[in-house]
N, C-alpha and C positions, 0 to 999 in steps of 0.2 A: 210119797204123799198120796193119801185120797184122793182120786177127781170125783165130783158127782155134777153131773150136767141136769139141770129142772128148769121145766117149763115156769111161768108167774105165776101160772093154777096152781102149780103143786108147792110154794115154798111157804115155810115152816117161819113161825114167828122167828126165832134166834138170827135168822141167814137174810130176813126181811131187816129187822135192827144193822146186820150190819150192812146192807146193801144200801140203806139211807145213812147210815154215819159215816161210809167210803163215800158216799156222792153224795152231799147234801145240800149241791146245787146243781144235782143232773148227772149226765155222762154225756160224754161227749165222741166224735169219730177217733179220739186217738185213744179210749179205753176201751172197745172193742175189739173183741178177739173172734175171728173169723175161721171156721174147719169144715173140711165135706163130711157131712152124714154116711151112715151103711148106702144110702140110696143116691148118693152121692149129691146132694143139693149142699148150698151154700147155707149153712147156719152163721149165724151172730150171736155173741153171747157177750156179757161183759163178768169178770172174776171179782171173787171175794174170796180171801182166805182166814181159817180158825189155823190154830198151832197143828192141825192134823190133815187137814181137809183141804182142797182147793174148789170152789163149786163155782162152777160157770151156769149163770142165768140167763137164760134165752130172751133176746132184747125184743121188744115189740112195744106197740103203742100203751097196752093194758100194761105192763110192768111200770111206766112212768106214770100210769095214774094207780096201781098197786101201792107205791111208794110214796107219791104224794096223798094219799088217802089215811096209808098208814104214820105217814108221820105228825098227820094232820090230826090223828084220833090218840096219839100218843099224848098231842097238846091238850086236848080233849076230855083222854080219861086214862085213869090209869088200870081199867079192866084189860085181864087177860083175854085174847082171842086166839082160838084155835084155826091154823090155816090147814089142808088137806095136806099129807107128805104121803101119801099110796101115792105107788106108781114113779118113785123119782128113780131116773135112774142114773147108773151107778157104771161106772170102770175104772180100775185101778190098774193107774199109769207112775212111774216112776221119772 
């Protein structure tokens, strides 16, 4: 299976939908998935998976208002928006 690790800047409408339909009243300490970077710091991320793919989303204050923004504007309107995907990056772990 695909990993692909993305920052909130960088995630793509499809991976935002599922990241509010897997938590759609938050995340909480025990979906957190924690690993050391190249530079060896502590990252946090919480997962979401497609039938191929597993993407872990780097947790931060801006992801919870990401999410509630976007679900808020789903209620809202049903325009397409384009989120930035440059720059996600990518390793492929089994």
């Amino acid at each position: 299976m695909k990993r692909v690790i993305v920052d909130y800047k960088k995630l793509n409408r499809h991976v935002l939908d599922l990241l509010v339909e897997k938590y759609p009243d938050g995340y909480d300490d025990r979906d957190i998935v924690t690993y050391r970077n190249a530079d060896n710091e502590i990252v946090e991320c919480i997962e979401v998976r497609t039938e191929d793919t597993a993407y872990l989303v780097k947790v931060s204050k801006r992801l919870v208002m990401a999410m509630e923004d976007h679900e808020e504007s789903d209620n809202d309107s049903d325009e397409e928006t384009s989120l930035d995907t440059d720059g996600l990056e990518t390793s492929e772990e089994e």
